[in-house]
C-alpha positions as CSV (number, residue, x, y, z in Angstrom):
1,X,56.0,26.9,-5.7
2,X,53.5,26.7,-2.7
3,X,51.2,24.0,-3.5
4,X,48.3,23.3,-1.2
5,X,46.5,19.4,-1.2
6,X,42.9,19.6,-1.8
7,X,40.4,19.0,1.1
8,X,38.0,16.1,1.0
9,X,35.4,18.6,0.6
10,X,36.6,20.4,-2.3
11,X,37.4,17.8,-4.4
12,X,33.8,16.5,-3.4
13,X,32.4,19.5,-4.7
14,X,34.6,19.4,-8.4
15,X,32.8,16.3,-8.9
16,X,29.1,16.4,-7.9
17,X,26.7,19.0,-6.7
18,X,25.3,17.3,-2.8
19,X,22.0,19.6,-3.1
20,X,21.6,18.6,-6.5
21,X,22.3,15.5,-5.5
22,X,19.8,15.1,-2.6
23,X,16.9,16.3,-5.0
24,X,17.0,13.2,-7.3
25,X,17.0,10.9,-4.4
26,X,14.4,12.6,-3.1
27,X,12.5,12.7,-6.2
28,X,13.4,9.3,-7.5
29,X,12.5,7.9,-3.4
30,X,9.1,9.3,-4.0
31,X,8.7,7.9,-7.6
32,X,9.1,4.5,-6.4
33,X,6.8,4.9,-2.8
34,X,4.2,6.2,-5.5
35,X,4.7,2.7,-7.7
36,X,5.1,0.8,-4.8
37,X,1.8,2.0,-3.6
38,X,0.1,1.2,-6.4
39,X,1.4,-2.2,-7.6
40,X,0.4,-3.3,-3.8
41,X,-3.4,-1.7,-3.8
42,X,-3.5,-3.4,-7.8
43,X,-2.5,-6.9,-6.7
44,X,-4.9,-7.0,-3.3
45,X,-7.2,-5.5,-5.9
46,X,-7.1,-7.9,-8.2
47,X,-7.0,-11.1,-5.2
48,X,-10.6,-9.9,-4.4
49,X,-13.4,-11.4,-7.1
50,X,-16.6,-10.1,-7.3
51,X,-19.0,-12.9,-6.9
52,X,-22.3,-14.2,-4.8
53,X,-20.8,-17.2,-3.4
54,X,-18.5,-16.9,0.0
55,X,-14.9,-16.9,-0.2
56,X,-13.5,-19.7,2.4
57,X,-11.9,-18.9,5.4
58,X,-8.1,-18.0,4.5
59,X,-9.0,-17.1,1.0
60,X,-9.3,-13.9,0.0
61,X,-12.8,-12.6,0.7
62,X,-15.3,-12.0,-2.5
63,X,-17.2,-8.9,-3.3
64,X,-20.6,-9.3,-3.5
65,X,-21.1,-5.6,-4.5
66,X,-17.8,-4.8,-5.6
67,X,-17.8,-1.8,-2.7
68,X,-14.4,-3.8,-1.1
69,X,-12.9,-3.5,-4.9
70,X,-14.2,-0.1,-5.8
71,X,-13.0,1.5,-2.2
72,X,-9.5,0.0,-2.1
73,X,-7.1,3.4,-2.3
74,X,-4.0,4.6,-1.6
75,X,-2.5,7.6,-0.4
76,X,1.3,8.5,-0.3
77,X,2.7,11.5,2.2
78,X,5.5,12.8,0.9
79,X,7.1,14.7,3.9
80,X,6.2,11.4,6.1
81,X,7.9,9.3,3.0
82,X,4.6,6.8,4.0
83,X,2.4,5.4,1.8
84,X,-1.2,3.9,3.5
85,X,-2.7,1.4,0.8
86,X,-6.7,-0.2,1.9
87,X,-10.0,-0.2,2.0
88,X,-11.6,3.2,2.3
89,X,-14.3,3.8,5.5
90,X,-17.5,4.6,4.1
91,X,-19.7,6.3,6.1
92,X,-21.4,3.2,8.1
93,X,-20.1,2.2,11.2
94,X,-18.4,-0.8,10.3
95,X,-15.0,-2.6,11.0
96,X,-16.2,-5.1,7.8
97,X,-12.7,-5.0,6.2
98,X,-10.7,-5.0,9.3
99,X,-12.5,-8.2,10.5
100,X,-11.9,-9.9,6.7
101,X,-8.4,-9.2,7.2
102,X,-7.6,-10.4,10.8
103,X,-11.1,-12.0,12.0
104,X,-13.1,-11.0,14.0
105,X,-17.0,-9.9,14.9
106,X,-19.3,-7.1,13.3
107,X,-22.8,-6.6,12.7
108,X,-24.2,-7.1,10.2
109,X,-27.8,-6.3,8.2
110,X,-30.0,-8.8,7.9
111,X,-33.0,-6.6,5.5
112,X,-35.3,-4.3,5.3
113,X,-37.4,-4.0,8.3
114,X,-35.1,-6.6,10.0
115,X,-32.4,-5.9,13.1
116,X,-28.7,-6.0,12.7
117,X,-27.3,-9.4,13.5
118,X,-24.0,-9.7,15.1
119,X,-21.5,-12.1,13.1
120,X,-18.2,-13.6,13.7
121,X,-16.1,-13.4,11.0
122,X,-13.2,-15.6,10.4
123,X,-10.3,-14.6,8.6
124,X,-10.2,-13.6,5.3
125,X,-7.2,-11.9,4.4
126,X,-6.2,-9.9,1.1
127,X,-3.6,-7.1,1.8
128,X,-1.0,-9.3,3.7
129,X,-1.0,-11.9,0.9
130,X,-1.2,-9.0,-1.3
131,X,1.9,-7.9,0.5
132,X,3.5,-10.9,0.2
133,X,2.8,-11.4,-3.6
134,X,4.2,-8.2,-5.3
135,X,7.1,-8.1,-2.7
136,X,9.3,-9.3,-5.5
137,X,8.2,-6.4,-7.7
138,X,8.3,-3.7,-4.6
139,X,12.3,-4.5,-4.1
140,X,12.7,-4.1,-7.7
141,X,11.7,-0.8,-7.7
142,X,14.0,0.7,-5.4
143,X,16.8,-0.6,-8.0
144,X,18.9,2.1,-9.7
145,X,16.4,4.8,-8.3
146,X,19.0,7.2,-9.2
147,X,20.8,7.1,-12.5
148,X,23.9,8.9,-13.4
């Protein structure tokens, strides 16, 4: 009897299908970028109150309008396997959320009829605490992305 061993490769193939294989990952990778997205732009969301008073410096800032709340998106690009979570630019000129994040100076309007006033803003950060907060809950979700 002429008996030949088996190959690596098609014994690999008797027990799981690598293309099928590759699209679960794929699709379970992208489930979790999606949720991790999210859970990030909820929590820096949720850091930011809407109120009239200011936030001190190192706090997260407060909305006065609720624009900072109301803008804060995210967007997940699937063939970059990326996800960009922040504040949306509205259509003024402004580096407003940049400078509550890191500090910095922007100008600023002072009312009708009035000029623009240049302010120095110190440091008010929300997404890198943000970050920080729901990194427990991030690493989770990667867990048994793809089940048998």
């Amino acid at each position: 009897m002429n008996f030949k061993m088996p190959t690596i490769q098609t014994a690999a193939k008797s027990y799981f299908n690598a293309k099928k294989l590759n699209q679960a990952v794929e699709k379970a990778e992208m489930k979790a970028l999606t949720r991790q997205a999210f859970v990030l732009r909820k929590t820096a969301m949720d850091s930011i109150q809407k109120s009239r008073s200011i936030s001190n410096p190192g706090d997260p800032p407060k909305s006065h309008s609720g624009l900072l709340r109301r803008f804060m998106l995210y967007s997940v690009d699937y063939v970059k396997r990326v996800a960009v979570i922040g504040p949306k630019k509205i259509n003024k000129p402004s580096i407003v959320p940049s400078a509550l994040e890191h500090g910095g100076s922007t100008m600023v309007y002072a009312g009708k009829n009035k000029p623009r006033m240049k302010r120095q803003i110190r440091p008010r950060p929300f997404m890198g605490p943000a970050l920080t907060k729901s990194a427990p809950q991030l690493s989770r979700e990667w867990r048994d992305i793809v089940r048998a």
